[in-house]
C-alpha positions as CSV (number, residue, x, y, z in Angstrom):
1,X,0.0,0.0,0.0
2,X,3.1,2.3,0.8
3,X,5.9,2.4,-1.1
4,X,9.1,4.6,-0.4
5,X,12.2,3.9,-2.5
6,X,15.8,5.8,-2.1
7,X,13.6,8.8,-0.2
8,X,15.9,11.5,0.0
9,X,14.9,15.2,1.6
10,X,15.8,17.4,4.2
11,X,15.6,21.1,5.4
12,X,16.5,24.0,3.4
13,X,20.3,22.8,2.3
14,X,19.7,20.0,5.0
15,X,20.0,16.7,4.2
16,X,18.4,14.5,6.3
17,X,16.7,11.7,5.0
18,X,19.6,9.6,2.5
19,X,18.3,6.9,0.6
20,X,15.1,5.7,3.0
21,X,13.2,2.7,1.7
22,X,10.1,0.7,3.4
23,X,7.4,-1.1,2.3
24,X,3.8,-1.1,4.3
25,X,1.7,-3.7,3.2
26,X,-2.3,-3.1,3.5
27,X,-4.5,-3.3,7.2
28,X,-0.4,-3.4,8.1
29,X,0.6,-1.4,11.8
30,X,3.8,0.2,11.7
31,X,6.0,2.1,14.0
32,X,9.0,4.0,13.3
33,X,11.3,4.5,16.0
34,X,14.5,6.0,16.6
35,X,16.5,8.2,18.7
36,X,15.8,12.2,18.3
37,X,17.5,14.1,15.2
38,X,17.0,10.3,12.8
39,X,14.6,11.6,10.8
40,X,11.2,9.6,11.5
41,X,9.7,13.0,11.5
42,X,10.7,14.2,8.5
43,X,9.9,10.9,6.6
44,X,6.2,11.3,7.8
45,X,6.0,15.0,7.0
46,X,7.4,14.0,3.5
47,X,4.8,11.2,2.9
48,X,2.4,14.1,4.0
49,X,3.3,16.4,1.8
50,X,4.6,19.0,4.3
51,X,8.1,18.5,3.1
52,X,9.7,18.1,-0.6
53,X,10.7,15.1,-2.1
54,X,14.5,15.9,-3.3
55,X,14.6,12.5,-4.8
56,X,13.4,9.1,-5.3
57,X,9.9,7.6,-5.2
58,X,6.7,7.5,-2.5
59,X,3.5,5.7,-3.6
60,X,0.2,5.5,-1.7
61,X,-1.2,2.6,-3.8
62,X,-1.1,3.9,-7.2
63,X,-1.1,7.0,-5.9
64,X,2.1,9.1,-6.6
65,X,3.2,11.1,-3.4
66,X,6.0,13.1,-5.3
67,X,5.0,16.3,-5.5
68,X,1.4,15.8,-4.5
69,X,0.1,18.7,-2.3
70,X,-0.9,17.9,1.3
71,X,-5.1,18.7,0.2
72,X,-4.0,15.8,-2.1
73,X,-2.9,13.4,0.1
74,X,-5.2,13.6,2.6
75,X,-8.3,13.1,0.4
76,X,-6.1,10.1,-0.7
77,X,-6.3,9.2,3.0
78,X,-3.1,10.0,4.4
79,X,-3.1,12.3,7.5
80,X,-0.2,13.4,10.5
81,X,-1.3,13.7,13.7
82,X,1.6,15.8,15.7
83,X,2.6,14.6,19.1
84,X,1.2,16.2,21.8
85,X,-1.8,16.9,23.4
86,X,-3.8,17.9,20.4
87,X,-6.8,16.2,20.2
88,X,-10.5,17.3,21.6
89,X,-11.1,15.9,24.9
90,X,-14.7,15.1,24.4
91,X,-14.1,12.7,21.4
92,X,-13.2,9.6,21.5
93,X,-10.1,8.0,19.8
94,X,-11.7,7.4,16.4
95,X,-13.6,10.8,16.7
96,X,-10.0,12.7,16.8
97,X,-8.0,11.0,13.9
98,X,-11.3,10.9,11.8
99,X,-10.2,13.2,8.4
């Protein structure tokens, strides 16, 4: 369902992602971990759209994330919920992430 091949993106003149692949199958969880400053942020805000693809490839099904505005991607069904204490306090869990 996701596809991410030699990602590559970054900051301004900042490199920080270099070469990042991964494959996320359908009804598949996955977690990205890592210590602070790896770049598991900046992966998610590129598959969002928030950040630029410099180079390589990110498909959502057949759905080409490269270049793709953020309105895009999330009527495609992709969203990124910021940590924190963001949500609304009298929803429930499905209530808050629902798009």
């Amino acid at each position: 369902m996701l596809v991410v091949r030699d990602l590559e993106s970054g900051y301004g003149k900042k490199q920080v992602l270099f070469g990042v692949s991964v494959d996320v199958a359908e009804n598949l969880i996955l977690a990205v971990i890592g210590p602070n400053g790896s770049g598991k942020s900046t992966l998610l805000k590129v598959i969002a759209g928030l950040l630029p693809v410099w180079s390589g490839q990110a498909y959502f099904g057949a759905f080409d994330l490269c270049g793709s505005h953020t309105s895009r991607n999330v009527r495609a069904g992709i969203a990124l919920i910021p940590q924190g204490m963001r949500v609304f306090p009298d929803l429930n869990v499905k209530e808050n992430f629902d798009v």
